[in-house]
C-alpha positions as CSV (number, residue, x, y, z in Angstrom):
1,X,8.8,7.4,-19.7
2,X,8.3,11.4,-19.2
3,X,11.4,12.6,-17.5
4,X,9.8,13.3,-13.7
5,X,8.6,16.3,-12.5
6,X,7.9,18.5,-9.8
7,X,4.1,17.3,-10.0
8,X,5.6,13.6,-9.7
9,X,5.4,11.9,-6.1
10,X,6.4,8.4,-4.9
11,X,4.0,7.0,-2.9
12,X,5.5,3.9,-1.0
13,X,2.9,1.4,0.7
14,X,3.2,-0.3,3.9
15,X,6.8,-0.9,4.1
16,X,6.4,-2.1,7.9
17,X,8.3,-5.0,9.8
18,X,5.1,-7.6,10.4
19,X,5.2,-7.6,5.8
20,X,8.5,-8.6,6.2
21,X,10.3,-11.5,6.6
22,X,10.0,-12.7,10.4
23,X,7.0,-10.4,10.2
24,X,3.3,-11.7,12.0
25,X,2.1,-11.3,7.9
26,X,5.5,-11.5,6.2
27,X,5.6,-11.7,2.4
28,X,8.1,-13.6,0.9
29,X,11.1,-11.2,0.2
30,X,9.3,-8.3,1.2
31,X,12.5,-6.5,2.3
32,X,13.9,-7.3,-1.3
33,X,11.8,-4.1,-2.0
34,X,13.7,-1.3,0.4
35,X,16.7,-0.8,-1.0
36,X,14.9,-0.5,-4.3
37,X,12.6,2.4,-2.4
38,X,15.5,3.5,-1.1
39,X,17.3,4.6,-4.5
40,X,13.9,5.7,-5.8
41,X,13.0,8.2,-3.5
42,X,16.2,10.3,-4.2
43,X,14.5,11.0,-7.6
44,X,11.8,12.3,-6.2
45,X,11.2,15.8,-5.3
46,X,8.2,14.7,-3.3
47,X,8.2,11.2,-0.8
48,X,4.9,9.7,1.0
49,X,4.0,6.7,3.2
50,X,1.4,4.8,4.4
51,X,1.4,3.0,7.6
52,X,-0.8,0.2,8.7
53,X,-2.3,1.2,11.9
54,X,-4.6,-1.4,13.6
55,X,-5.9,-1.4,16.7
56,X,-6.5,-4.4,19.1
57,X,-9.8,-6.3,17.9
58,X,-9.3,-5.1,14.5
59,X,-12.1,-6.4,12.1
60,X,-9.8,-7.8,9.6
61,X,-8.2,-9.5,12.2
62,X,-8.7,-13.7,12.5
63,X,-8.5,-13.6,16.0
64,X,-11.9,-11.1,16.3
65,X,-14.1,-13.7,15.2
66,X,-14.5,-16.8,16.8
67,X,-14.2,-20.0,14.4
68,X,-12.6,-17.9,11.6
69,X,-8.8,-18.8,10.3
70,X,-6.6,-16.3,9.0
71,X,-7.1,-16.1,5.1
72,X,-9.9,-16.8,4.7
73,X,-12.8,-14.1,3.7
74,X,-15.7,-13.1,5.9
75,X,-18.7,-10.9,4.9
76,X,-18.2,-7.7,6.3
77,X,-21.4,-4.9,6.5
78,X,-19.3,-3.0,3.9
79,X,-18.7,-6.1,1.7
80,X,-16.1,-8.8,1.4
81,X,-13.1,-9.1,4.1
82,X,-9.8,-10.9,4.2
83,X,-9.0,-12.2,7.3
84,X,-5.2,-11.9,8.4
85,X,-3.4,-12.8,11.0
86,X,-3.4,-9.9,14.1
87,X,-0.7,-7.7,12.3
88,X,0.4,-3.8,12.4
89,X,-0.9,-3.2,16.3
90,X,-0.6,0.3,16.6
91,X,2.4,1.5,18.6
92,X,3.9,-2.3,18.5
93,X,7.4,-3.0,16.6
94,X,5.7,-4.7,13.8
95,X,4.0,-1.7,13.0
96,X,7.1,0.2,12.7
97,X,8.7,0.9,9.1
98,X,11.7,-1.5,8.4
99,X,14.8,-0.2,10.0
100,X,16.9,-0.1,6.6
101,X,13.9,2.1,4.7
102,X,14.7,5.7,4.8
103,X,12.1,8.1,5.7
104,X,14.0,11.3,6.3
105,X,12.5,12.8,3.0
106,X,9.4,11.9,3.7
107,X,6.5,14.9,3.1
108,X,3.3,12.7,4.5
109,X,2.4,9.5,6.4
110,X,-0.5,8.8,6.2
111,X,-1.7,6.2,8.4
112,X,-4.4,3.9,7.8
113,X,-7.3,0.7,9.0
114,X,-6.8,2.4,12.4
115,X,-10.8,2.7,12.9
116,X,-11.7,-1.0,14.7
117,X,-14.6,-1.7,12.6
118,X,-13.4,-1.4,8.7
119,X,-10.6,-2.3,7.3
120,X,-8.4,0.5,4.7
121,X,-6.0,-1.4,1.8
122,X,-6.6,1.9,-0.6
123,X,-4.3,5.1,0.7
124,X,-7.3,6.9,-0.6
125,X,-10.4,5.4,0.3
126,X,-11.3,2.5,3.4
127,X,-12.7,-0.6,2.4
128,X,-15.9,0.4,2.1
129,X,-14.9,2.2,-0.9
130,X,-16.6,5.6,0.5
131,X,-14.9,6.6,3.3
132,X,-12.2,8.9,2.2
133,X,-8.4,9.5,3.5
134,X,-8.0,12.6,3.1
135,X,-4.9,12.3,0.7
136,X,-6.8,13.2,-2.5
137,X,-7.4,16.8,-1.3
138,X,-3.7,16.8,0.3
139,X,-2.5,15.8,-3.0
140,X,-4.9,18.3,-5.1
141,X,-3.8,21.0,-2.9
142,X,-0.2,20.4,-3.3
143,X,-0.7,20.4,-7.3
144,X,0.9,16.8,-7.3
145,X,-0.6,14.9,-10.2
146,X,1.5,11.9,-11.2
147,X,1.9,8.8,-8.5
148,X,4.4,6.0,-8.5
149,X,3.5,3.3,-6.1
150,X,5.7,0.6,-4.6
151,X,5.6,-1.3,-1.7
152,X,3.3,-4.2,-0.1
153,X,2.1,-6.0,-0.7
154,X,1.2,-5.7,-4.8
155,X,-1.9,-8.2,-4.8
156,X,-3.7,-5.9,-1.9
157,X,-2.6,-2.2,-0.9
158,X,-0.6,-1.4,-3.8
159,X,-3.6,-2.8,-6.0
160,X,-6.3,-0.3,-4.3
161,X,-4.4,2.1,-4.0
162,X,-3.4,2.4,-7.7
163,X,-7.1,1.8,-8.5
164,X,-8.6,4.2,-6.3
165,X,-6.0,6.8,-7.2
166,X,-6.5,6.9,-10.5
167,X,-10.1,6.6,-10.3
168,X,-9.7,10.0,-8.2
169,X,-8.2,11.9,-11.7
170,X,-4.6,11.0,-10.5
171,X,-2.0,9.3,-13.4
172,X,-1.2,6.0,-11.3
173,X,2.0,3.9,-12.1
174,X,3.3,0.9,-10.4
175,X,6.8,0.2,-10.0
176,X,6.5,-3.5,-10.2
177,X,10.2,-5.2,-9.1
178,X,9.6,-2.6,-6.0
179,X,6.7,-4.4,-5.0
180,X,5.9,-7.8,-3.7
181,X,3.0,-9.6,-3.1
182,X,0.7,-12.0,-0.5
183,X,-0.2,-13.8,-3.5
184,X,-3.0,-16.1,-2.3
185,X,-4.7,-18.1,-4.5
186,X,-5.4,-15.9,-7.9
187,X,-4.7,-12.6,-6.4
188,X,-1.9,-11.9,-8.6
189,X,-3.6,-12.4,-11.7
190,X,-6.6,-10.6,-10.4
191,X,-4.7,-7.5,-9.5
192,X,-3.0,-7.5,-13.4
193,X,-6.7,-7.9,-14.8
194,X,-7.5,-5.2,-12.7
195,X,-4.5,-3.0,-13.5
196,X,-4.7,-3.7,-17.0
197,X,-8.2,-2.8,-17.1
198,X,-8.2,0.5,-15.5
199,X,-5.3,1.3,-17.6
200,X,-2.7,1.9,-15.3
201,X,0.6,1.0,-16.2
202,X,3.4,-1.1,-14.7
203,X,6.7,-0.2,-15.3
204,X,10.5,-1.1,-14.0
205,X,12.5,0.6,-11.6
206,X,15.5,0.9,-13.7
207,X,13.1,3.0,-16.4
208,X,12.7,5.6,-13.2
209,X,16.7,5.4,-12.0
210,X,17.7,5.8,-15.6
211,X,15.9,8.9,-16.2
């Protein structure tokens, strides 16, 4: 592993109360993953976030569509949607970073799925794998090259994100022990085929804090 630089940026996904444990979406030991963060962002000269930022009626949400259950997948216009429980309501407490992650060096947050009718995993691109962020240009413009992601969950945001990133001419690296995932039924093993395949390496926190 490079020593990091000033091009380097950590770009932490989702790190919000309803993906934690007691959370309306919690992932199992999804807090496990802040004080991790935590250490990590002191490396970093540059620190950004996403938030997940729904709104009431949310298409990915269960609840919007009468005779569908949470987890299962619905055909969207734009293609194939997960359905979740209602999670990340803009404004609420769940929406709200966890209390222990600290944010103070944070550069960006970038929030995200806050348009009703599409869904956003990617910090880059929404769901329908056109409509754009706007962090690419923020990140071009600011010369920042090299991403590390971590965060939640691994199997959904932190997978598209990575992928979309480096499909955008970004290096992409996953931290993985500072990620957890949802890990439905094969989405773990999908998300490694997919990492694997794009080429984007997965490394270990301790190869970042040892630097």
């Amino acid at each position: 592993m490079d020593r990091l630089a000033a091009t380097d940026a950590l770009l932490i996904i989702d790190v919000q109360n309803d993906f934690c444990p007691g959370g309306a979406l919690a992932i199992a030991d999804g807090d496990a993953v802040v004080p991790i963060i935590n250490r990590l962002a002191k490396r970093f000269d540059h620190v950004l976030l996403t938030q997940d930022w729904h709104p009431a009626g949310h298409i990915s949400f269960a609840s919007t569509h009468d005779g569908r259950a949470a987890y299962e997948t619905m055909d969207a216009p734009y293609g194939p949607q997960a359905l979740w429980p209602d999670h990340c309501l803009q404004g609420s407490a769940g929406a709200a970073f966890h209390p222990a992650l600290d944010v103070t060096r944070a550069e960006l947050i970038l929030r995200k799925g806050f348009r009703v009718d599409i869904d956003s995993y990617s910090a880059f691109l929404e769901n329908d794998h056109s409509t754009v962020t706007g962090l690419a240009g923020y990140l071009q413009e600011r010369g920042l090259r090299r991403l590390f992601l971590c965060g939640l969950a691994y199997d959904f945001c932190v997978r598209f994100s990575a992928m979309d990133g480096k499909a955008a001419g970004f290096e992409t690296i996953v931290i993985e022990d500072a990620c957890r995932a949802v890990d439905l039924p094969g989405s773990v093993d999908e998300t490694n085929a997919a990492l694997a395949s794009a080429g984007i390496v997965k490394i270990k926190s301790a190869e970042l804090l040892a630097l």
